[in-house]
C-alpha positions as CSV (number, residue, x, y, z in Angstrom):
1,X,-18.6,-7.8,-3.0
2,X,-21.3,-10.3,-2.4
3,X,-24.7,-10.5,-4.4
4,X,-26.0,-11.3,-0.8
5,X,-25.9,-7.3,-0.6
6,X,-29.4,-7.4,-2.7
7,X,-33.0,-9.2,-1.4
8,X,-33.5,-12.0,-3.7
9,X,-37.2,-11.7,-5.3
10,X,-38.8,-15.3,-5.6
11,X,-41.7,-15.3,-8.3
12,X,-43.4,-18.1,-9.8
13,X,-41.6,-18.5,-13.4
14,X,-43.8,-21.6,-14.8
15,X,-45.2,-19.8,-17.8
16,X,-41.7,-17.3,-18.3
17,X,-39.8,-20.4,-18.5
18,X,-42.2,-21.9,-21.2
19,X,-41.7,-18.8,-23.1
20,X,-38.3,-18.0,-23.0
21,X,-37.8,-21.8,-23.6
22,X,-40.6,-21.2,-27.2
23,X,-38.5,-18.2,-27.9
24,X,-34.9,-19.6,-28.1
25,X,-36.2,-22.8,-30.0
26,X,-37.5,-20.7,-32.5
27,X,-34.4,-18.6,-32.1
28,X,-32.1,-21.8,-32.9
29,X,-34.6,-23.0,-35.7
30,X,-34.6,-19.4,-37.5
31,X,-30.5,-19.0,-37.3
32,X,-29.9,-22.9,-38.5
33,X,-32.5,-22.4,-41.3
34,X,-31.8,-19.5,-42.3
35,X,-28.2,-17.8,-41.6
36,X,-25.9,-16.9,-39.6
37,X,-25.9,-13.1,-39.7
38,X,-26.5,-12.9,-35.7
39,X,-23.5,-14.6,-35.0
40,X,-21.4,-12.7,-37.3
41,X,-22.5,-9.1,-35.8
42,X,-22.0,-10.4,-32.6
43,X,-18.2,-11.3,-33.7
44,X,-17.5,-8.2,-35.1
45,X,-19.3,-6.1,-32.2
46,X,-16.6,-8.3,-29.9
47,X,-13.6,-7.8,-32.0
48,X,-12.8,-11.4,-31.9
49,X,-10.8,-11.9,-35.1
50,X,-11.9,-11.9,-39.2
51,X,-15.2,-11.9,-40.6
52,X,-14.4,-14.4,-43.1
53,X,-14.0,-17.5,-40.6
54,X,-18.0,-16.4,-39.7
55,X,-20.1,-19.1,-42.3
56,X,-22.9,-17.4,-44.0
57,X,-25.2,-20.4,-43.2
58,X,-24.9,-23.1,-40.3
59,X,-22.6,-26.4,-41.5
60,X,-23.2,-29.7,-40.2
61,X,-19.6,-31.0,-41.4
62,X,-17.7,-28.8,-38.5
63,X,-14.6,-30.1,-37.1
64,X,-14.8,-28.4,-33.5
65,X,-13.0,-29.1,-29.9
66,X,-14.6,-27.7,-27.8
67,X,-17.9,-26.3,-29.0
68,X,-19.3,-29.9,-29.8
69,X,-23.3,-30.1,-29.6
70,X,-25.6,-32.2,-32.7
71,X,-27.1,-30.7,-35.3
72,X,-25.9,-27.3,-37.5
73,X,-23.0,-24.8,-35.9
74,X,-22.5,-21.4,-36.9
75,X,-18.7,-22.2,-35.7
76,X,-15.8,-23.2,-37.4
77,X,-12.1,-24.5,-36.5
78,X,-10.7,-21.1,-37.0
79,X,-13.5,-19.2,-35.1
80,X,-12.7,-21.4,-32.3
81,X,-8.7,-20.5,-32.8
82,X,-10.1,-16.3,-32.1
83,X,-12.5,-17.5,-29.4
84,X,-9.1,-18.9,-27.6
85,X,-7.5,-15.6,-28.2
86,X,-10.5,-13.1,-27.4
87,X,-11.8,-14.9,-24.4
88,X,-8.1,-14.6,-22.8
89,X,-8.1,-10.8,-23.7
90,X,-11.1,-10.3,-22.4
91,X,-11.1,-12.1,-19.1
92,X,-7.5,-10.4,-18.5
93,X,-8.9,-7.4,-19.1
94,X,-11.9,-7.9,-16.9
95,X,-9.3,-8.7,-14.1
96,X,-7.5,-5.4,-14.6
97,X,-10.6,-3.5,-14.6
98,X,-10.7,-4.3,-10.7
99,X,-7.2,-4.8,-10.0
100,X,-6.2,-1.3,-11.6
101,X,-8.2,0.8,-8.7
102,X,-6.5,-1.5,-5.3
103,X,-3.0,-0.8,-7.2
104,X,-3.6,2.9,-7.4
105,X,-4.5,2.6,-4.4
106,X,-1.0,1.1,-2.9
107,X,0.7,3.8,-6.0
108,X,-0.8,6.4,-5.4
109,X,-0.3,6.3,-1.6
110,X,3.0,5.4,-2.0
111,X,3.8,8.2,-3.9
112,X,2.5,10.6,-1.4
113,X,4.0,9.1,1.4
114,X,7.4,10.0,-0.3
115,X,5.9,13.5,-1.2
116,X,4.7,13.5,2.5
117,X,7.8,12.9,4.4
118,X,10.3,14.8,1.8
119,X,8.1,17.9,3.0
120,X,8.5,16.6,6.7
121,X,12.7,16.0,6.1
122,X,12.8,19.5,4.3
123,X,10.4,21.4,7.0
124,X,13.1,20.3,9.9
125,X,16.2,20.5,8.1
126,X,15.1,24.5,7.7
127,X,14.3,24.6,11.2
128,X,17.6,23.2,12.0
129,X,19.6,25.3,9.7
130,X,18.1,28.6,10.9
131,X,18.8,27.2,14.7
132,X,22.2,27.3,13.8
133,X,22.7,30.5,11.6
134,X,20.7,32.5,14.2
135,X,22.3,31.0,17.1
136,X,25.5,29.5,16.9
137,X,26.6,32.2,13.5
138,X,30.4,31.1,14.4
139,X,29.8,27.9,13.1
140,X,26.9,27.5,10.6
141,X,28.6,28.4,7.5
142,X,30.5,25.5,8.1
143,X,27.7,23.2,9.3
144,X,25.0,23.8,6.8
145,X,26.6,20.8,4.7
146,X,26.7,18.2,7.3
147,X,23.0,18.7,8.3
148,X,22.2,18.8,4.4
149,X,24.8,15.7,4.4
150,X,22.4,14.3,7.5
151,X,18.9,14.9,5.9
152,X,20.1,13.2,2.8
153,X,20.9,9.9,4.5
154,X,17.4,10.6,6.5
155,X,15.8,10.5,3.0
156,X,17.4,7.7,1.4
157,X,16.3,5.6,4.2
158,X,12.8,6.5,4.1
159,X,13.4,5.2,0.5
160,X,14.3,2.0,1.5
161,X,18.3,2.0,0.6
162,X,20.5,0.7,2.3
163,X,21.5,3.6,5.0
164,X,21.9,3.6,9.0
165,X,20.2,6.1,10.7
166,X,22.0,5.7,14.2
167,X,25.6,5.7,11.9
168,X,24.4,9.1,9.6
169,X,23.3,10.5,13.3
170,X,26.7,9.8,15.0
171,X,28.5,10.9,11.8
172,X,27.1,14.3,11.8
173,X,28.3,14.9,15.4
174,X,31.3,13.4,14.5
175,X,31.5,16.6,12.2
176,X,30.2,19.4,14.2
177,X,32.5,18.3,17.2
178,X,35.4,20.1,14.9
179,X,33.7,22.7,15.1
180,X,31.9,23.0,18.0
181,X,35.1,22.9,19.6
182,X,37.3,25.4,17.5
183,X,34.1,27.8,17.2
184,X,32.3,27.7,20.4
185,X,34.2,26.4,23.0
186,X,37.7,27.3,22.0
187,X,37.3,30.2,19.3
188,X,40.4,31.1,19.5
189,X,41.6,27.5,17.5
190,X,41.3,28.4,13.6
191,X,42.9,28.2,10.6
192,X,45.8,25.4,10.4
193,X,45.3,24.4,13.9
194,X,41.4,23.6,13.1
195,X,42.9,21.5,10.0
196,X,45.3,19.5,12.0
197,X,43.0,18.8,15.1
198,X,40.0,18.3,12.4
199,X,40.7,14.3,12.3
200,X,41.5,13.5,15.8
201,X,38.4,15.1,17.1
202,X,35.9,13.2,15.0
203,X,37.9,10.2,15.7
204,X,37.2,10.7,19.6
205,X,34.3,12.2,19.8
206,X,31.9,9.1,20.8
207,X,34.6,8.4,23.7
208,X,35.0,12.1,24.8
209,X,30.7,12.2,24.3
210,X,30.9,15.9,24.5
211,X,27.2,16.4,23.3
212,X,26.5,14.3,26.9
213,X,23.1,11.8,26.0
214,X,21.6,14.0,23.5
215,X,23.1,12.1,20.2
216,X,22.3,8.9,21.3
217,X,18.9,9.9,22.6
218,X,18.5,11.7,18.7
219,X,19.6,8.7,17.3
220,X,17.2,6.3,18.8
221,X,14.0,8.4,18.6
222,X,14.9,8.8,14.5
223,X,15.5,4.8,13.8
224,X,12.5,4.1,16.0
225,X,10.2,6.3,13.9
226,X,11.5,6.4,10.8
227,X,11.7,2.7,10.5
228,X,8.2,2.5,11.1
229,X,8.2,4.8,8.0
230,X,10.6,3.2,6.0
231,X,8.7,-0.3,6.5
232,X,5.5,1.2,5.7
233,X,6.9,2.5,1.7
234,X,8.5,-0.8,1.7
235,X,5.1,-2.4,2.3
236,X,3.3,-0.5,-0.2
237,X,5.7,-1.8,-2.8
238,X,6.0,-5.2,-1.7
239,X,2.1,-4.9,-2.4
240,X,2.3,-3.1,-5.8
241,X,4.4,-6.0,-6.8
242,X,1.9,-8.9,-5.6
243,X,-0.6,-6.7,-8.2
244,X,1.9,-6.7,-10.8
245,X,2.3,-10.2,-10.9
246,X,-1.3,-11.2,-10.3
247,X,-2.4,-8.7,-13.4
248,X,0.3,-10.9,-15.7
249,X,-0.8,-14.0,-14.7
250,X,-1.1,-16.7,-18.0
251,X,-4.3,-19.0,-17.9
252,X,-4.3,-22.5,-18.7
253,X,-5.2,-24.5,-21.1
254,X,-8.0,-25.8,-19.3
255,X,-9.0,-22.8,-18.1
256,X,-9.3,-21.0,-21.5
257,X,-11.4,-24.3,-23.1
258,X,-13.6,-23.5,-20.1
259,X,-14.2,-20.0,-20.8
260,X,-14.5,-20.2,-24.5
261,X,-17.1,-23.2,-23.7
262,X,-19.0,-20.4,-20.7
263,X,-18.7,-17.3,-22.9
264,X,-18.7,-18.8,-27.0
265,X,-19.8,-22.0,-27.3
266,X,-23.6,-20.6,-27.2
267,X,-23.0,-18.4,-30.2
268,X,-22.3,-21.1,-32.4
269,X,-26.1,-22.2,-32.0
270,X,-26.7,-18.8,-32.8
271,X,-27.8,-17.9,-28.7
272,X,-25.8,-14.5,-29.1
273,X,-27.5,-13.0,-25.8
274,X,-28.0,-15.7,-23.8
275,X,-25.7,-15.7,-20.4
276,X,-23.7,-18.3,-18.1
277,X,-25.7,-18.9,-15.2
278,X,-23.9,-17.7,-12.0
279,X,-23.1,-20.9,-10.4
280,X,-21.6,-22.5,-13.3
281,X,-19.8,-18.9,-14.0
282,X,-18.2,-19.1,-10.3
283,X,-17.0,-22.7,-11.1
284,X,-15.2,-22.0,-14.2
285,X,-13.5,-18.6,-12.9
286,X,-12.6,-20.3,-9.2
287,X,-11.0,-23.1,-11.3
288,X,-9.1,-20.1,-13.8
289,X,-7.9,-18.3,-10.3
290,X,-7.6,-20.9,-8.3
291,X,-4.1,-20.3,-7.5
292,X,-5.0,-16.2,-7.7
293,X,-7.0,-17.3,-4.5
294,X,-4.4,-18.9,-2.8
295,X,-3.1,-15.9,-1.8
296,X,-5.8,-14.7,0.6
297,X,-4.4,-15.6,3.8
298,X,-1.2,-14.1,3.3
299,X,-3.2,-11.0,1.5
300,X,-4.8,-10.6,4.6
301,X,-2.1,-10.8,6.9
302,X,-0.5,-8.0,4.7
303,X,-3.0,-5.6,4.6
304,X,-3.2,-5.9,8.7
305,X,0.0,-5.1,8.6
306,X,-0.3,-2.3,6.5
307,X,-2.9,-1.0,8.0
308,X,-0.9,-1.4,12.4
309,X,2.1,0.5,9.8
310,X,-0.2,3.4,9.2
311,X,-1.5,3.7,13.0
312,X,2.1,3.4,13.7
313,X,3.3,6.5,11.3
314,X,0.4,8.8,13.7
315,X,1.3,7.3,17.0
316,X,3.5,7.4,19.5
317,X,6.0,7.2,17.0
318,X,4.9,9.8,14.5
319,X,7.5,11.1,12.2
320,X,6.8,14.2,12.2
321,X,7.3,14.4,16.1
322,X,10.6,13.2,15.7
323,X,11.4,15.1,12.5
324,X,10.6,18.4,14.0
325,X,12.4,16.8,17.2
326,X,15.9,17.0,15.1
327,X,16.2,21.0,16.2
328,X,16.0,20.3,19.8
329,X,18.2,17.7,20.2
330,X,21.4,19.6,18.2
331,X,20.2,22.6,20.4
332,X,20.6,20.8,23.5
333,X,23.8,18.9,22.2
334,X,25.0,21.9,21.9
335,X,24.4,23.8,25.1
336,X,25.9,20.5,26.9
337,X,29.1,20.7,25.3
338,X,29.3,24.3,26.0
339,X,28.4,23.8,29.0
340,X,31.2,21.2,30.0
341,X,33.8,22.9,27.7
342,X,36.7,23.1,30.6
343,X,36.5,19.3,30.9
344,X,36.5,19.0,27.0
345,X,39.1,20.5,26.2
346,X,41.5,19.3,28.9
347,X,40.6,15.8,27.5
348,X,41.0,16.7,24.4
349,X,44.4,18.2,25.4
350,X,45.5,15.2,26.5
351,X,44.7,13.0,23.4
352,X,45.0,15.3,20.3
353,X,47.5,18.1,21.7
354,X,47.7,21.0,23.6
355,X,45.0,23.6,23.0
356,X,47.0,26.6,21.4
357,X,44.7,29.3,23.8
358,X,42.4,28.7,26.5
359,X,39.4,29.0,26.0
360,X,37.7,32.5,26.1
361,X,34.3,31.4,27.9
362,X,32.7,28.4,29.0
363,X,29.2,29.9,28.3
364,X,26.8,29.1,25.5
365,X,26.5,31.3,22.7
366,X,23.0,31.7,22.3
367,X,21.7,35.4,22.4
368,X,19.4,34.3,25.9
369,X,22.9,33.6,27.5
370,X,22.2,34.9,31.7
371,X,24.5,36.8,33.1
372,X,25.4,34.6,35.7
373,X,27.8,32.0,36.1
374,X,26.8,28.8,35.0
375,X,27.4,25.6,36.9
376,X,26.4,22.1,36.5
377,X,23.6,22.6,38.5
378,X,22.6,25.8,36.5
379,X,19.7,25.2,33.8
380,X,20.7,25.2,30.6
381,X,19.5,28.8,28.6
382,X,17.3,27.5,25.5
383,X,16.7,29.1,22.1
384,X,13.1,30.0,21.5
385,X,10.6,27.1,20.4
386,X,11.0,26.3,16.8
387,X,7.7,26.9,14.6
388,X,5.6,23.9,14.4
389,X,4.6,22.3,11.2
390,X,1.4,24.2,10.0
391,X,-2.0,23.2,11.8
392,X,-3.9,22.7,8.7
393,X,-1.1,20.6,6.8
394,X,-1.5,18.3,10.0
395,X,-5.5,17.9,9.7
396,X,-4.8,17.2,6.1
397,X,-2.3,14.4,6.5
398,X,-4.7,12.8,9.6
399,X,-7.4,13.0,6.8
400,X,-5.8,11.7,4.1
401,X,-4.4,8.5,6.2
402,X,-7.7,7.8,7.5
403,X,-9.1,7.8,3.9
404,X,-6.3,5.1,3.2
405,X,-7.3,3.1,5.9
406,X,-10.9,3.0,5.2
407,X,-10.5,2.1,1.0
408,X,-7.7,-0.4,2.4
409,X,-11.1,-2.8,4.1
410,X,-12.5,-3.0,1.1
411,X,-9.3,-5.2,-0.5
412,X,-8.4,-7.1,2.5
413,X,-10.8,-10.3,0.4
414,X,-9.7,-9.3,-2.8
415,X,-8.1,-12.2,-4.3
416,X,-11.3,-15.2,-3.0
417,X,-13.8,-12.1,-3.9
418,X,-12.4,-11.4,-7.6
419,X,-14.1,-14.5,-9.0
420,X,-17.2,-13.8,-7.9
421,X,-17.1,-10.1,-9.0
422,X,-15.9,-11.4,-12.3
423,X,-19.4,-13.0,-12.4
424,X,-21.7,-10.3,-11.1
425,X,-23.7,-7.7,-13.4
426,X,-24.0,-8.4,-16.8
427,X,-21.8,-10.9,-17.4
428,X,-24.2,-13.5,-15.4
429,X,-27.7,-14.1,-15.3
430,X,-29.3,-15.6,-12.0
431,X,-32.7,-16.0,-12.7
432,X,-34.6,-17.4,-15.4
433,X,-32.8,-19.4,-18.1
434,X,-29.1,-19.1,-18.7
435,X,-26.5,-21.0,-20.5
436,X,-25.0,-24.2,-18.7
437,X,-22.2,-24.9,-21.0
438,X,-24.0,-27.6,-22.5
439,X,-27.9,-26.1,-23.4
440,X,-30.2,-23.5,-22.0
441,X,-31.6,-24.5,-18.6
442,X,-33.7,-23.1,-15.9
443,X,-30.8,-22.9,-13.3
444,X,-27.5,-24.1,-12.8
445,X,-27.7,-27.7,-11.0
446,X,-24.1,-28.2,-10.9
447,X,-22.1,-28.5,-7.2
448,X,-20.4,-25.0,-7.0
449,X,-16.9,-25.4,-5.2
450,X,-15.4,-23.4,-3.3
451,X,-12.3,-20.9,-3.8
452,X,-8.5,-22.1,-3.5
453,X,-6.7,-25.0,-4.8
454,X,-8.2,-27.9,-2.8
455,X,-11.9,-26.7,-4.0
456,X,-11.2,-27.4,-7.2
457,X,-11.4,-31.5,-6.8
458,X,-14.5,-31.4,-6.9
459,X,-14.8,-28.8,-9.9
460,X,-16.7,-30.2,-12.9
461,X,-15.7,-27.3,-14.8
462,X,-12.0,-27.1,-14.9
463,X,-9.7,-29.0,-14.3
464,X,-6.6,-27.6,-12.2
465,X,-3.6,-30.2,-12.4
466,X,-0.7,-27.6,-10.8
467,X,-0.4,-24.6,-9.2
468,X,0.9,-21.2,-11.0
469,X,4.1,-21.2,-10.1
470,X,4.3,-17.5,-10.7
471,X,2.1,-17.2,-8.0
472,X,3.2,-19.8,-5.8
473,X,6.3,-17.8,-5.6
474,X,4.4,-14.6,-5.0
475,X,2.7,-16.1,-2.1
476,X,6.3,-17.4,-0.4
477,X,7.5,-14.0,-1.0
478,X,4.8,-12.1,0.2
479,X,4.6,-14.5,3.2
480,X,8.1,-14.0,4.1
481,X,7.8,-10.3,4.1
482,X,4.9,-10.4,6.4
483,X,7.2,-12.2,8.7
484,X,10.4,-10.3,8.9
485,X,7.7,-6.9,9.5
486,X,6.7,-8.7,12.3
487,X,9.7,-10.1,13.5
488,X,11.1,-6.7,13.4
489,X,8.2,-4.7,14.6
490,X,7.0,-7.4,17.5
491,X,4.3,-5.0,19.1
492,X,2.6,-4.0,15.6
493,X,-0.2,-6.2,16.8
494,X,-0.6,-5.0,19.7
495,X,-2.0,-1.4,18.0
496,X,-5.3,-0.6,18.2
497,X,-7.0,1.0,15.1
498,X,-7.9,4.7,15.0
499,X,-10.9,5.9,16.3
500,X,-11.5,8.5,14.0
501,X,-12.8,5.4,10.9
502,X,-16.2,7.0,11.1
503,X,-19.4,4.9,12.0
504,X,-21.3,2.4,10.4
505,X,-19.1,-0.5,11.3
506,X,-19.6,-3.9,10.6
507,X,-17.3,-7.4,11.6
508,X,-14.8,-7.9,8.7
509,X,-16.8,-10.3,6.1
510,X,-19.8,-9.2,6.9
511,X,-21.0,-8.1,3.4
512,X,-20.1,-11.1,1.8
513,X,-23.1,-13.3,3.0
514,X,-25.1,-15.5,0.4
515,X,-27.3,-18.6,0.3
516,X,-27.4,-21.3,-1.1
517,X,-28.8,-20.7,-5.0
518,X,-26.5,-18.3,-5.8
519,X,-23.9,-20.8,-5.5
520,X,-22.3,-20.4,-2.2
521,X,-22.8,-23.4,-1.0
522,X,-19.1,-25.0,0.2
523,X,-17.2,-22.6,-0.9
524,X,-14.4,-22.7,1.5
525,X,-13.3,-18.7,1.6
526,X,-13.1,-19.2,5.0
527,X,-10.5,-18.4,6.7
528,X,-9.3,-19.5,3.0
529,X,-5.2,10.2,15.7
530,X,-5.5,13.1,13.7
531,X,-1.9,14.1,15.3
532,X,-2.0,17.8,16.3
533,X,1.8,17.8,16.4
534,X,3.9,20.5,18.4
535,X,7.6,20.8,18.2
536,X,9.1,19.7,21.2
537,X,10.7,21.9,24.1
538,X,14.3,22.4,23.2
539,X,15.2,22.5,26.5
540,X,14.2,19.3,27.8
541,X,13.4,16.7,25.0
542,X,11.0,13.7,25.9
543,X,12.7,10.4,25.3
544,X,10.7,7.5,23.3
545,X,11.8,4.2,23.3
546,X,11.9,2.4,19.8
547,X,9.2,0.1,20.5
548,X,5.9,0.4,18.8
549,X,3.9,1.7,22.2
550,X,-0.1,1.1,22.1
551,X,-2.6,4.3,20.9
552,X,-5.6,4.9,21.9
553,X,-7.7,3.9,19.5
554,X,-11.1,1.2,19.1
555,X,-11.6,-1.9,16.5
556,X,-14.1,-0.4,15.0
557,X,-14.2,-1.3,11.2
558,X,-15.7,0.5,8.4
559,X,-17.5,-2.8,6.3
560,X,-16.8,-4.3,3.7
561,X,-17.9,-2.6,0.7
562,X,-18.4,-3.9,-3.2
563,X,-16.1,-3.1,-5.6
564,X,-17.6,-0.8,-8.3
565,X,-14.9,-0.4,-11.6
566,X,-14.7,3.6,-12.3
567,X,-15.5,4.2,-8.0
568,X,-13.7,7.4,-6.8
569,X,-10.8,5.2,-5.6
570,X,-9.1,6.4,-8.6
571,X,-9.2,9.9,-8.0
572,X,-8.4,9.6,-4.7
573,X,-4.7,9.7,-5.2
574,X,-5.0,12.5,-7.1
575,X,-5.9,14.1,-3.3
576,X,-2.8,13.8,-1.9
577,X,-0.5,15.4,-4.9
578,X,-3.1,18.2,-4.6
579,X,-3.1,18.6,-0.8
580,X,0.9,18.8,-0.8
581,X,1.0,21.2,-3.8
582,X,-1.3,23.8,-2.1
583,X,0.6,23.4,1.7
584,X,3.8,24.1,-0.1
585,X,2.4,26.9,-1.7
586,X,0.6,27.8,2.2
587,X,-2.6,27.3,0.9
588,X,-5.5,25.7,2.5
589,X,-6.9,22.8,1.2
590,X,-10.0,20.8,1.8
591,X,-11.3,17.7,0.0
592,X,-14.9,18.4,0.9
């Protein structure tokens, strides 16, 4: 992002600067002799409005407002009026031009973290479903629609509404008590007598706890890793609205007079090619985005957050571990209740009514039921392991996220850096003579200020009298979300990155180095596990508390890297759509 990327050359430039200086004169003396005809190409190759405002010849009885200078002007009231109008275009366009690749960025990764964990919710609600239809066949006709009832809530969650996991968890064992108990452990209880008995066993179910630890347990691991999910969508679009507003920002006054003065004002003297020199560029867009710079810090903040979110998704709390964990736990819920179904029903007895048949056996139903007796100190018989997710899909997703996480550096100084790329390349001339918003000089020899609202006291430039208040409200907004992720996710910064970034690692800000002459000077930007997963044993599943727990990971940081419009950041959303649309079709898929 920083010109301080390229070696500065130093040449002696006495005898170029008498030349260039010879050539413009006689540039200035041909076009205010002669015509205007430079001036007039140069308006139409810009688009800036009607060829009729453009004189034919320069006019000394001009009436302008900005583009004052003595002696003959190719300008005119009304070419001024398009200059206003083209120079706003144009600098709003510029702006989108780098804006448009960090929001499909945060789009296009938010649209295949949806894809991503639909596939993930779908994956274990098959597992689940085939659990029960090739295990427990007495009840799964009638399950299947509270564990499509459950994965629906799952999803809307993910998807930010306004759904309890731990409540859709306890409600679909609420629902297969019912049946658990008229199908498994009393199948002898159907027809009316299920209907009548239907209500008061969903109503007592969390007091009789027939399923023993294993809903709670279920319940727990879900909220703890799907809200790490959850907060992670909801951060990508708390950060695709900070973009919209910041790409609909309005310019001031003052700021447009400054950039038709930087970018026009030479035209009208007939200096079509000449260029703002850099420093004097860098004051007049600081002083435009002055309040576009304010939010740094909590940009910043954000996209640490966003980045601890991501490490959090493939940690200790990775969704798919606790997706695919879903099986396991109803298996086990299961067994338990099966398991205790004697001291079940004769509470249930008591609270509901009497049991209309004893129950035929107190053993579970699975097809690797032993022969023996089974007591409380008996293990539990398990169903076979369910399938794990596919090994490749995994290696994809660990790639994909670590792709994020390396384009996300490059953003984290957007909004202080987006001046200064605004005035990089061709738009800006550092060496040799450039225009100063007054004449042609040598170099700039103005103070250049530095980013942010305070900076621009001292800005000769442009005047900023308020803050955006667009923005300013963008900044409280973004601040506050920072805070209630934080609030609600306490040990997010306590994760350490991944250590699979790559090499080549530099401290954050590195790249953005400069000296002195290129205007730098008091500029105040200051501080202005590729998861191999494995279902779970269904036997005995591994409790997780809901705390975000520490990986093990190093700080290493890819660097900070310039900002190139058309890079491949905009086909790297493209990627993920791809990846997903050849796993679901079980093909394998490689971005290299």
């Amino acid at each position: 992002m920083s010109r301080g990327l390229s070696p500065r050359v130093n040449s002696y430039r006495g005898p170029l600067w008498i030349l260039s200086a010879a050539i413009f004169a006689a540039n200035v003396i041909e076009v205010n002799s002669y015509s205007c005809h430079e001036v007039k190409t140069a308006f139409q190759l810009r688009q800036v409005g009607p060829l009729s405002r453009v004189p034919e010849t320069p006019r000394t009885d001009v009436d302008l407002s900005v583009c004052k200078h003595q002696g003959p002007s190719c300008c005119t009231r009304k070419m001024e009026e398009s200059y206003h109008i083209a120079v706003k275009r144009e600098t709003i366009h510029n702006i989108h031009s780098y804006s448009y690749e960090l929001e499909h960025l945060l789009s296009g990764h938010s649209d295949a973290f949806q894809d991503m964990f639909q596939y993930l919710l779908s994956f274990s609600q098959g597992h689940l479903s085939s659990l029960l239809e090739g295990t427990y066949t007495p009840m799964s006709r009638h399950a299947l629609p509270h564990v499509n009832q459950l994965f629906s809530s799952l999803s809307l969650y993910l998807r930010g509404a306004n759904v309890s996991v731990e409540a859709s968890v306890h409600q679909f064992f609420n629902n297969l008590f019912p049946l658990t108990y008229t199908r498994l452990i009393n199948p002898g209880i159907q027809g009316g007598t299920m209907s009548d008995m239907g209500d008061c066993l969903r109503m007592i179910r969390q007091d009789v706890n027939p399923f023993g630890p294993h809903p709670a347990v279920m319940a727990q691991e879900l909220s703890g890793a799907l809200g790490v999910g959850r907060q992670l969508g909801l951060a990508l679009e708390e950060g695709l609205e900070v973009m919209n507003a910041t790409e609909h920002i309005s310019l001031s006054k003052e700021c447009v007079r400054g950039l038709v003065k930087m970018v026009y004002c030479s035209h009208c003297r007939g200096l079509t090619l000449i260029k703002p020199c850099v420093g004097y560029c860098l004051n007049v867009m600081r002083g435009c985005l002055a309040s576009v710079s304010e939010l740094d810090q909590p940009w910043r903040r954000y996209t640490s957050l966003l980045e601890q979110l991501t490490h959090a998704t493939a940690g200790h709390h990775s969704l798919e571990l606790a997706l695919l964990g879903v099986r396991g736990h109803v298996n086990e819920a299961l067994l338990y209740a099966q398991l205790h179904g004697p001291l079940i029903t004769a509470t249930v007895d008591k609270v509901c009514g009497l049991t209309t048949r004893e129950p035929t056996s107190t053993q579970p139903t699975s097809p690797e039921v032993r022969t023996s007796t089974v007591t409380s100190s008996s293990p539990l018989p398990s169903v076979a392991p369910s399938k794990p997710l596919p090994e490749h899909w995994l290696e994809n997703l660990a790639h994909l996220r670590r792709e994020f996480l390396m384009y996300l550096q490059r953003y984290k100084s957007f909004f202080v850096a987006l001046p200064e790329m605004l005035c990089e390349g061709e738009n800006v001339v550092e060496d040799s003579t450039c225009w100063s918003g007054d004449d042609v000089v040598e170099s700039y020899t103005g103070r250049v200020v530095g980013n942010g609202l305070r900076a621009q006291r001292q800005n000769q430039e442009v005047k900023v009298r308020i803050p955006n208040p667009t923005l300013a409200e963008v900044k409280e907004t973004l601040e506050r979300f920072n805070q209630e992720t934080q609030e609600r996710f306490p040990k997010l910064g306590q994760m350490e990155p991944w250590d699979e970034l790559g090499s080549g690692e530099a401290e954050e800000g590195s790249s953005t180095d400069c000296d002195d002459e290129d205007g730098c000077q008091a500029s105040g930007d200051g501080p202005s596990q590729n998861s191999h997963t494995q279902a779970p044993s269904e036997r005995k599943p591994v409790v997780r508390q809901p705390g975000i727990d520490s990986a093990h990971e190093n700080s290493a940081k890819p660097p900070l890297v310039k900002l190139i419009r058309g890079s491949a950041t905009g086909s790297w959303a493209k990627h993920w759509s791809l990846a997903l649309l050849f796993t679901a079709l079980g093909l394998q898929w490689t971005l290299f």
